[in-house]
C-alpha positions as CSV (number, residue, x, y, z in Angstrom):
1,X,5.5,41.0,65.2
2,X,4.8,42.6,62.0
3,X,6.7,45.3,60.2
4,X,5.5,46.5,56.7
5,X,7.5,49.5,54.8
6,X,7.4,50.8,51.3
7,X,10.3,49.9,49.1
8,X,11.7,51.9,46.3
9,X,10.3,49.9,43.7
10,X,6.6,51.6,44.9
11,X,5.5,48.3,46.5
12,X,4.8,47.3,50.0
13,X,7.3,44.7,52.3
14,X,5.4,42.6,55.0
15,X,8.0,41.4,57.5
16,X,6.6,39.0,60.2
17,X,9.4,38.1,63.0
18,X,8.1,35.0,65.2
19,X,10.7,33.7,68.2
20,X,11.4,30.4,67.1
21,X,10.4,30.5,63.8
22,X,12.2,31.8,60.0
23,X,11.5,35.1,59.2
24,X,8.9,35.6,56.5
25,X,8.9,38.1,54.1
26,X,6.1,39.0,51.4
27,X,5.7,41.9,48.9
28,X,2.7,43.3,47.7
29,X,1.6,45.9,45.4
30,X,-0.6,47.9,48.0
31,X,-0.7,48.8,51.3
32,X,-3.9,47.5,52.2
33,X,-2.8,43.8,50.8
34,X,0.1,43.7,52.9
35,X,-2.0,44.9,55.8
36,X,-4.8,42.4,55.4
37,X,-2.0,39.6,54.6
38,X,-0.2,40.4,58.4
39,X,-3.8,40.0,60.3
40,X,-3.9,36.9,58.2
41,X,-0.7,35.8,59.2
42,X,0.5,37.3,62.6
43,X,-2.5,36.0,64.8
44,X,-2.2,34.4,68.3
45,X,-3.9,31.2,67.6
46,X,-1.3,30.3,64.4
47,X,0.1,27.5,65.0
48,X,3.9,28.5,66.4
49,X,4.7,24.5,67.3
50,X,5.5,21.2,65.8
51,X,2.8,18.7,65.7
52,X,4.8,16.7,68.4
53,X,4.1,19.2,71.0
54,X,0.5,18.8,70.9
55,X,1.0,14.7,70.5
56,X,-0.1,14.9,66.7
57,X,1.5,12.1,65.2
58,X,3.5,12.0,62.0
59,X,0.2,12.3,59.2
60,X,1.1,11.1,55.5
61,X,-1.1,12.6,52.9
62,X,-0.5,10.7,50.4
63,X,-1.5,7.2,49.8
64,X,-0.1,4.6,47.3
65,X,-3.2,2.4,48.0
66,X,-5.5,1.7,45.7
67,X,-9.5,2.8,46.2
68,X,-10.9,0.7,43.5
69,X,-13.3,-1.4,43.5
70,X,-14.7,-4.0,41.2
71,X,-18.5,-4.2,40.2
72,X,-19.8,-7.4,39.3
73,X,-22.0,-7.9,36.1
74,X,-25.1,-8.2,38.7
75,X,-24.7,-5.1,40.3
76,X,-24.2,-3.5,37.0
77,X,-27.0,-4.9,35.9
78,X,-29.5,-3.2,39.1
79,X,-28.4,0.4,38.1
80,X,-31.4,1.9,36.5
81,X,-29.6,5.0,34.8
82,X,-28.1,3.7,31.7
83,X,-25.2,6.4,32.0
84,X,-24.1,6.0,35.2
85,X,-24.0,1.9,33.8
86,X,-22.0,3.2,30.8
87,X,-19.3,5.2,33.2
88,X,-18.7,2.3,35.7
89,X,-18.4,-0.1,32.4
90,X,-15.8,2.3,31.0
91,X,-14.2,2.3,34.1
C-alpha cells in the first residue's frame, strides 16, 4: 500500500508499506514523480519473497575467475585487420 503526502519543505513523501517487508520511504520534488515512482514500485508481480521460496538458489555475481585467454603467434598471424592484431598483441 502506497501513501504519498506533501511535506513542509514543498516536496512530495512516497510511503510504500508491504506485510513482511521494511518500510520504504522516498522523496521527490513533484507530485507526479512520486506518483509514477509508487506504480513503479507497489505492483502485484514485485517480488515480495526470498529466492528460497521459489527454489532459486544462492547466485554469486561476482567471479574471481579469470576469462583470459592466450592467442598463439599462429592465430595472430590469420587476423587480416592489422588493428584488431595490434589490440590482441597489446593485450
Amino acid at each position: 500500500m502506497a501513501t504519498i503526502t506533501k511535506t513542509p519543505s514543498n516536496t512530495w513523501k512516497a510511503i510504500i508499506r508491504k506485510r513482511g517487508w521494511p518500510t520504504t520511504i522516498k522523496t521527490f520534488r513533484t507530485q507526479r514523480d512520486a506518483e509514477d515512482w509508487v506504480r513503479k514500485v507497489d505492483k502485484q508481480n514485485v517480488v515480495v519473497r526470498p529466492n528460497e521460496h521459489y527454489g532459486i538458489p544462492y547466485r554469486r555475481f561476482v567471479t574471481h575467475e579469470s576469462k583470459a585467454q592466450s592467442v598463439t603467434r599462429e592465430k595472430l598471424d590469420k587476423i587480416l585487420d592489422p588493428h584488431i592484431c595490434m589490440t590482441l598483441e597489446l593485450q
